[in-house]
N, C-alpha and C positions, 0 to 999 in steps of 0.2 A: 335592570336589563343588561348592562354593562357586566355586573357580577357574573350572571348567570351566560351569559356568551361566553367571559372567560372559563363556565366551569365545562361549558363544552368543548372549547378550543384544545381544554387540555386535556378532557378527557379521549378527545381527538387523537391528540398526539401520541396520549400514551397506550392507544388500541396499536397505531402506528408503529410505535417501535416496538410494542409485544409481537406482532408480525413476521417484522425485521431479524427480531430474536429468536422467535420460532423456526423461521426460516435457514438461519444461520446454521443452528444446531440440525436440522433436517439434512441440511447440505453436507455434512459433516458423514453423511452415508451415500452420499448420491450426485449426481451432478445435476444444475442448475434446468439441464432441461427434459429431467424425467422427473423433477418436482410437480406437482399438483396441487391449485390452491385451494381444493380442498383440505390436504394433507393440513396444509398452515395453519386453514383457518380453524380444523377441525383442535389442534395444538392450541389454539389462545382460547377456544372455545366458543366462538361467534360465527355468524350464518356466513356462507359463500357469500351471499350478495353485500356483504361488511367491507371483505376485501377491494370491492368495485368503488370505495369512498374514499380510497387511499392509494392504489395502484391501479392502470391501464391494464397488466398483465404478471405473469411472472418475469417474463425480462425487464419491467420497469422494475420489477422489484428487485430486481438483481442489480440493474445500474443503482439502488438507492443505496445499494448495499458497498458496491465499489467504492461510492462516494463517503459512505460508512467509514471503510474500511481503508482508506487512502488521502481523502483528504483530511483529516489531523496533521497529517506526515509533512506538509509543506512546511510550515513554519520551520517544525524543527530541522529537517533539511536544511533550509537554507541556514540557518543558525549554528549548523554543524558545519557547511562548508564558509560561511563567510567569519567564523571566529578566530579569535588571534593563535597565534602561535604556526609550527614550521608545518610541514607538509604530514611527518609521522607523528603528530599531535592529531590531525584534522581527522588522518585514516584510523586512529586510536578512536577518535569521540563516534567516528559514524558505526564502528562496528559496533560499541558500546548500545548505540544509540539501536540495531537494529535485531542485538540480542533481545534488550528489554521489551521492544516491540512485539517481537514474537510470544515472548515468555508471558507478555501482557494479555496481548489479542489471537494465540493461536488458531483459531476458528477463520478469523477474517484472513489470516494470512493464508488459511491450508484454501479457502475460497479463493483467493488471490492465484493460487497458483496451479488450480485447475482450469478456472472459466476464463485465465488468460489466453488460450487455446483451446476452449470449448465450443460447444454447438449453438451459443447462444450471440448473436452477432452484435446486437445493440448492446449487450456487456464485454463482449472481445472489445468494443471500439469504444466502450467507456472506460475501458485498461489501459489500451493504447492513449486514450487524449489524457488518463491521469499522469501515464508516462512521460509524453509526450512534453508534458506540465514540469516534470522535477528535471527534463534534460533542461529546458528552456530558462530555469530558475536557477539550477545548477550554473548554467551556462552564464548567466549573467556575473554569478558570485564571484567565477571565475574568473570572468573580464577584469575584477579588482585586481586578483592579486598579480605581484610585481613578475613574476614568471611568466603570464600573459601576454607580456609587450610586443608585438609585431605578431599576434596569433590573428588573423582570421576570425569572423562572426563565423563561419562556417566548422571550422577549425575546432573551435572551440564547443561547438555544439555535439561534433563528433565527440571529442572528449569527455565532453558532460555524459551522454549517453553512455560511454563505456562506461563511468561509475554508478550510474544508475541501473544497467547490466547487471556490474559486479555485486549491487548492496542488493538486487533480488533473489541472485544465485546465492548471496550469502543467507539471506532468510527461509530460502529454501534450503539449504541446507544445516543454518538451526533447527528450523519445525523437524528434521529428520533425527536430530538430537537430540529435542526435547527433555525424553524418559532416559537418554545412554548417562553415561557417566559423568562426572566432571571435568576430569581428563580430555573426555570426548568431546566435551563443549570448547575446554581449550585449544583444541589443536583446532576446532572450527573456527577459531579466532585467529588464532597465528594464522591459518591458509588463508583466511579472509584479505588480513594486514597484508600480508604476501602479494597478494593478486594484488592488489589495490598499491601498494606501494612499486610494485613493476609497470604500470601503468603510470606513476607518477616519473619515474625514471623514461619513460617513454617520452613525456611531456618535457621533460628539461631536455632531450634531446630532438627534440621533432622537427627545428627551425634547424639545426645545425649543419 
């Protein structure tokens, strides 16, 4: 009995994420709320009423997808801003870290940065609380280090959110580079490091 629960459980799963996937790549033409879960389910090849064993609606399916498509990113976030070294070490590893990202997951970032200000409300506001999430984390990593000293809980959370800002604008502006040149990817780099390190220059001055 035990066997055979797990061969459902996962074959559960794995209708689950063919969905996800299908959905992904659909989105890829269209925004989040002129999808139809027919469309999906028609793409994995199983009845409408399949998808009702796995999502509430297409905006569940979108929050599953936010969470997709964003929660990975904590750890390494925070691992990017709490690691050793100076200030232009840290803005070095995160652009690094949000090239690869992209170049990785295109699809869930170009998702990312449509239904952040789409039509679809329960997914605006699952962007917003994953956001919400890396100021928060950010915000803490930050309390560590030794430039910190006499910042403000509030202070510092403002801070955090500017580079949380910054590393989105920077992903959107990789995905726009994708297929350009080499070049072109570099100079998305340096302007990334640029913004990011004037903002750091902000923060050595901000008590003064």
């Amino acid at each position: 009995m035990g066997h055979t629960l797990g061969i459902r459980q996962a074959q559960k799963q794995k209708t689950r994420q063919a969905l996800l996937d299908a959905a992904l790549e659909l989105l890829e033409e269209q925004s989040l709320s002129s999808l139809g879960l027919r469309e999906v389910t028609r793409a994995v090849g199983v009845a409408p009423t399949a998808f009702y064993r796995h999502f509430h609606s297409t905006a569940d399916l979108g929050v599953a997808l936010v969470e997709e498509a964003l929660g990975s990113l904590h750890p390494m976030i925070g691992d990017t801003v709490s690691a050793a070294g100076d200030s232009g070490e840290r803005i070095g590893r995160a652009v690094e870290l949000i090239a690869r990202h992209v170049e990785t997951h295109p699809a869930h970032v170009r998702f990312i940065a449509r239904e952040r200000h789409g039509g679809v409300q329960p997914v605006r506001q699952a962007i917003s609380d994953q956001l919400s999430r890396f100021a928060e984390e950010v915000r803490g990593e930050l309390a560590k280090h030794p430039e910190s000293r006499g910042w403000s809980d509030d202070d510092l959370l403002m801070l955090a959110g500017l580079y949380v800002d910054q590393m989105l604008m920077t992903a959107s502006l990789y995905l726009e580079a994708l297929e350009a040149s080499e070049e072109e990817r570099g100079r998305v780099a340096r302007v990334a490091a640029r913004r990011m390190r004037l903002i750091a220059i902000g923060r050595r001055n901000w008590l003064g």
